[in-house]
VMD Tcl script that draws the C-alpha trace (Angstrom):
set ca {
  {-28.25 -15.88 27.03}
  {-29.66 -12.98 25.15}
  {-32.72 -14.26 22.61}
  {-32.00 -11.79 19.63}
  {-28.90 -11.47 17.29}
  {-29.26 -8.52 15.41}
  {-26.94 -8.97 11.99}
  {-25.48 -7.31 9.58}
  {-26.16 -8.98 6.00}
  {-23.08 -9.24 3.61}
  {-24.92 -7.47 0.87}
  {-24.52 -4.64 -0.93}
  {-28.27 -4.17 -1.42}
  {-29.31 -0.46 0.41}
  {-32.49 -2.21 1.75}
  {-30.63 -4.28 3.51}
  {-27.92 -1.90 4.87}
  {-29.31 -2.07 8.30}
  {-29.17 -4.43 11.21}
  {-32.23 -7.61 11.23}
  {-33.07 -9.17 14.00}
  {-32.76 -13.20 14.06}
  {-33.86 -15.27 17.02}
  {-30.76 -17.43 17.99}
  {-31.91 -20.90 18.81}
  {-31.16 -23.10 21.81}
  {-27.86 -24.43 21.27}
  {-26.04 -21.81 19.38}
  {-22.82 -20.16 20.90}
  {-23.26 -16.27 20.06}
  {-21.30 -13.61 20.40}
  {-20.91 -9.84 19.13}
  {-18.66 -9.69 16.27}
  {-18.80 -13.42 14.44}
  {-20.02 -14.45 11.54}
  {-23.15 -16.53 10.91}
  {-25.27 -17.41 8.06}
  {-28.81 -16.17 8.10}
  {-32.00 -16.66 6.02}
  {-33.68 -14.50 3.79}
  {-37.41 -14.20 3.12}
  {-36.68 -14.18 -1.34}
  {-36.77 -17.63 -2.98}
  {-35.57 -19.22 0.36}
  {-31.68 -17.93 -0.01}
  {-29.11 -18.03 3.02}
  {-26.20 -14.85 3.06}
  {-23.31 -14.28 5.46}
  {-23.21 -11.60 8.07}
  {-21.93 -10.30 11.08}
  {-23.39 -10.42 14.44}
  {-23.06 -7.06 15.92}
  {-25.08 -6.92 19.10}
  {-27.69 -9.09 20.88}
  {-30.54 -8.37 22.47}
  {-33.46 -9.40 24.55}
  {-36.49 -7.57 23.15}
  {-36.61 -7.58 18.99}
  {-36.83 -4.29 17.29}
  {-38.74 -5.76 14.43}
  {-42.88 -6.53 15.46}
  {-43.13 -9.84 13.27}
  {-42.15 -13.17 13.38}
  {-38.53 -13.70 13.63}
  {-35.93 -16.37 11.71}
  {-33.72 -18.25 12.94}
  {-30.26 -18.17 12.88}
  {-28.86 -20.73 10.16}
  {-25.23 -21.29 11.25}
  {-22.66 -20.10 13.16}
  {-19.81 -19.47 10.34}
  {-17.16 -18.78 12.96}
  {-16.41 -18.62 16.46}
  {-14.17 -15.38 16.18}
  {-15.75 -12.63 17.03}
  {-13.23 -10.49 14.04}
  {-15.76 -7.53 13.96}
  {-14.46 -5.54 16.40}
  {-17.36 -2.51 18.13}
  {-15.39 0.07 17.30}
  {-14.26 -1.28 13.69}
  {-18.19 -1.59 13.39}
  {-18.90 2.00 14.51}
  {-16.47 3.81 11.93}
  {-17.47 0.98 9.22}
  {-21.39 2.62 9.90}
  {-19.65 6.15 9.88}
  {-17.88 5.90 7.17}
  {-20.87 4.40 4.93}
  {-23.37 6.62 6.91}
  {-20.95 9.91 5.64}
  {-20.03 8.30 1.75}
  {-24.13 7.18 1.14}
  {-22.81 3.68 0.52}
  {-23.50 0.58 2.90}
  {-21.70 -0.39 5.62}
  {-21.02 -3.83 4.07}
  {-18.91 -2.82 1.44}
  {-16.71 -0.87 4.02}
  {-16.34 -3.93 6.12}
  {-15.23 -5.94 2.58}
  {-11.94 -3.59 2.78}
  {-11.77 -3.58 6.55}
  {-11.91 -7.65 7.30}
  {-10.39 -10.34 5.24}
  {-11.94 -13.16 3.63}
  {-11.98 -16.35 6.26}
  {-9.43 -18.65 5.37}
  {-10.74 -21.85 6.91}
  {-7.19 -23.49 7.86}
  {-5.55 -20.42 9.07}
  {-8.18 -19.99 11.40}
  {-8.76 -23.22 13.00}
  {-4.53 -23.20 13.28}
  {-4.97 -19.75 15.38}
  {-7.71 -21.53 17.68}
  {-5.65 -24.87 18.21}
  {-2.89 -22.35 19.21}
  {-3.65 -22.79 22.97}
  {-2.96 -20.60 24.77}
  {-1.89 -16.54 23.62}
  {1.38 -16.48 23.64}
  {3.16 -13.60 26.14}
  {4.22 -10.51 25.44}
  {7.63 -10.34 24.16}
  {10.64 -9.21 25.89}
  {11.31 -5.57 24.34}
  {14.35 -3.48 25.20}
  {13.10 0.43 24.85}
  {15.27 1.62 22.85}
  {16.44 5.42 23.56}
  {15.59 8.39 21.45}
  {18.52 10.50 22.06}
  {17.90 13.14 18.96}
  {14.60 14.10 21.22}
  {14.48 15.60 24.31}
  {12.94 14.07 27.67}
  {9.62 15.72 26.86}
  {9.26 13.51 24.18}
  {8.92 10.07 26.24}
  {6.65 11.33 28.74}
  {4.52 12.99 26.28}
  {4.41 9.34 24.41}
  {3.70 7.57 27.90}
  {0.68 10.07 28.03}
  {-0.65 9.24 24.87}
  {-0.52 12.81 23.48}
  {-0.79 13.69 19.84}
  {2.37 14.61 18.15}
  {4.35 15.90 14.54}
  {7.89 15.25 14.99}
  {10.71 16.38 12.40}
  {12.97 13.56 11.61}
  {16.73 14.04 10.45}
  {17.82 13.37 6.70}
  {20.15 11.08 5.63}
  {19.94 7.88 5.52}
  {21.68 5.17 7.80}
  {22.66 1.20 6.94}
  {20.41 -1.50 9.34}
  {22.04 -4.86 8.95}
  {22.03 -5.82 5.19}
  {19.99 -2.78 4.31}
  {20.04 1.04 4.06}
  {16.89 3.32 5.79}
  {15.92 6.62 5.99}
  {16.81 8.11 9.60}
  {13.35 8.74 9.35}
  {12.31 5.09 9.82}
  {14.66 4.25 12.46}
  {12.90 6.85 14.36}
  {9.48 5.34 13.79}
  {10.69 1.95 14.89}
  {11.95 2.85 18.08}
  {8.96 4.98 18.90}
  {6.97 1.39 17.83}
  {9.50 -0.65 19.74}
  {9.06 1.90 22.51}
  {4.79 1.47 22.79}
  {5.40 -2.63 22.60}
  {8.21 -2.59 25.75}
  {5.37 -0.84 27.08}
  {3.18 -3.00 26.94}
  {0.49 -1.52 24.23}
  {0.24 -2.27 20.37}
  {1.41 0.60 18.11}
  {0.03 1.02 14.60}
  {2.57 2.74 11.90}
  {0.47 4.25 8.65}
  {3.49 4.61 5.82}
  {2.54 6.52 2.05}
  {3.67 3.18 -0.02}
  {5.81 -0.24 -0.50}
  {9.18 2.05 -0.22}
  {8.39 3.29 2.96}
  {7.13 0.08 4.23}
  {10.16 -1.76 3.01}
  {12.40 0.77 4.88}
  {10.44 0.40 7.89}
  {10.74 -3.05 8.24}
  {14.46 -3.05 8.24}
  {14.54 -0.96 10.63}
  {11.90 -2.34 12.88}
  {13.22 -6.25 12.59}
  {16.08 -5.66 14.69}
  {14.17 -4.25 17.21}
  {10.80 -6.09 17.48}
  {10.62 -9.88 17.18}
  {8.71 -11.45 14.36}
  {6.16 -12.55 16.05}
  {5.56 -9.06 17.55}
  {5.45 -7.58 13.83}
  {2.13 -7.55 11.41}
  {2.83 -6.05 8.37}
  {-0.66 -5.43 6.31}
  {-0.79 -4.30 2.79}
  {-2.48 -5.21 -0.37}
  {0.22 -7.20 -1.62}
  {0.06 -10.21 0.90}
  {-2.19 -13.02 0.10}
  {-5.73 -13.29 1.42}
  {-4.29 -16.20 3.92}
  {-1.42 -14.10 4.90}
  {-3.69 -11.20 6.00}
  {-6.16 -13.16 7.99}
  {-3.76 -14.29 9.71}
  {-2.30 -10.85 10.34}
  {-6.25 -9.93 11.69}
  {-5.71 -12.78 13.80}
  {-2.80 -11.92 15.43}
  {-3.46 -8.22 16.05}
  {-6.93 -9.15 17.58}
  {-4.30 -11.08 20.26}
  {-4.00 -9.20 23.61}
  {0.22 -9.57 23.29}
  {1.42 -6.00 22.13}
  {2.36 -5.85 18.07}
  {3.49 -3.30 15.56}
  {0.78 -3.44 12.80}
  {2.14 -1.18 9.70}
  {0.94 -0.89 6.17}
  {0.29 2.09 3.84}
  {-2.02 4.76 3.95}
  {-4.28 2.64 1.60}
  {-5.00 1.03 4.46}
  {-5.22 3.64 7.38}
  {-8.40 4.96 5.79}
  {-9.88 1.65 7.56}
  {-8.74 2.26 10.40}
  {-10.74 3.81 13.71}
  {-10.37 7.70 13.79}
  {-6.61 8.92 15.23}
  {-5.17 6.07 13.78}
  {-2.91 8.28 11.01}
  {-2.98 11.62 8.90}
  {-1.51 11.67 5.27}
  {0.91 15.03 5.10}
  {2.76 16.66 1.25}
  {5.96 18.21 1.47}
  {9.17 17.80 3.94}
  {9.61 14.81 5.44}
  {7.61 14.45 8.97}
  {5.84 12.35 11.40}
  {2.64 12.33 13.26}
  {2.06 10.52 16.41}
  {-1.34 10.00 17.52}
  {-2.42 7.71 20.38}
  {-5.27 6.19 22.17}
  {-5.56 4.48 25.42}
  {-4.36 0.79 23.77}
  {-3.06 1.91 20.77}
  {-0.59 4.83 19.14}
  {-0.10 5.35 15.58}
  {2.89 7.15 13.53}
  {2.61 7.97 10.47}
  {5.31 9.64 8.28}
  {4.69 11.47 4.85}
  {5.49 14.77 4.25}
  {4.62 18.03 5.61}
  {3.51 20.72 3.68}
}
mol new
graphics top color blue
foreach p $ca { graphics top sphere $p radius 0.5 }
foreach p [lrange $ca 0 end-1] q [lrange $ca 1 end] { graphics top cylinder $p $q radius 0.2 }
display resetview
């Protein structure tokens, strides 16, 4: 097991925006991505971080600390979560710390040890793709190659169970229901708590619950981490929020748009992301 844990500090401090080494002692399960407590050298305090690599060799010539606890076993910083959190700061002169604040929940103690008593991940659901018949054929196969798309939706509006929806959503939730019967997650950026409403009745007869994460700033700090929790689950789920929240998201994952009423499509290999505003 690799000697070294180098950590980010939760601190908003510039001198210590920057990964310290910490010599993990014999004992301690350590991973990339979890969240220990470390020492620091003034007036003999402890802080919270995140470990996000380890190592063999330490970068820093002196004599190292030790590792004070293992906060968690989840590894909930994700590398790539990490790498735009450092971009991000890197480009906006702040610290990566306070980027991570917004991108990662507070740890809510029972919700978490619930997730890890879950057994085993549950399997994917059973989706039906549902068909896009207002699009031609091009359409599918340009989704199944995870190409980058603006679709027009039609007006109008259409009534899904006890609600009414824009046409626009219903198009958004079978493209999401459409990634999930595929077996990959989909990730749907709306501009606010309309939108979001709307999109919801029109995913939930779709998608099962347990397949949908809906992520905003209105749910409760418990109600979010367990939303992390879930999406960090290999089973396929339609994560959706506003665009508040797609600016802390890995790069593809959304564009805002002013004007007509559009979508965007944007994919990578594991994920693929719609997100309708308007078009100029």
């Amino acid at each position: 097991m690799s000697a070294i844990a180098r950590v980010l500090v939760d601190s908003s401090l510039p001198q210590l925006d920057r990964l310290l080494d910490y010599r993990v002692p014999d004992g301690f399960e350590v991973a990339p991505g979890v969240r220990v407590s470390v020492p620091l050298r003034s007036a003999g305090r402890r802080a919270d971080g995140f470990v996000v690599e380890l190592a063999d060799q330490q970068a820093f010539p002196g004599p190292l600390s030790d590792l004070a606890a293992v906060v968690s076993p989840v590894p909930v910083l994700r590398p790539e979560v990490w790498r735009l959190a450092r971009a991000v700061a890197d480009r906006a002169a702040g610290s990566a710390s306070d980027v991570l604040r917004h991108a990662i929940p507070t740890r809510q103690v029972r919700v978490e040890k619930a997730w890890l008593a879950r057994g085993e991940e549950p399997a994917a659901p059973a989706i039906a793709a549902p068909g896009l018949p207002e699009y031609p054929d091009d359409l599918v196969r340009a989704l199944a190659a995870h190409e980058r798309l603006a679709l027009r939706v039609p007006t109008g509006v259409e009534r899904i169970g006890d609600a009414w929806a824009g046409r626009w959503a219903s198009v958004l939730a079978r493209l999401a229901a459409r990634t999930v019967a595929a077996g990959e997650s989909a990730i749907v950026v709306l501009p606010d708590y309309r939108d979001e409403d709307q999109f919801a009745a029109a995913l939930a007869p779709l998608v099962p619950a347990s397949a949908r994460v809906r992520w905003d700033a209105a749910l409760s700090n418990p109600e979010r981490y367990r939303g992390l929790l879930r999406a960090m689950e290999a089973a396929p789920a339609v994560v959706f929020g506003t665009r508040g929240r797609s600016t802390r998201r890995p790069p593809g994952s959304g564009s805002s748009w002013s004007g007509t009423t559009a979508t965007r499509c944007s994919a990578s290999r594991s994920r693929r992301t719609c997100t309708r505003g308007m078009r100029p």
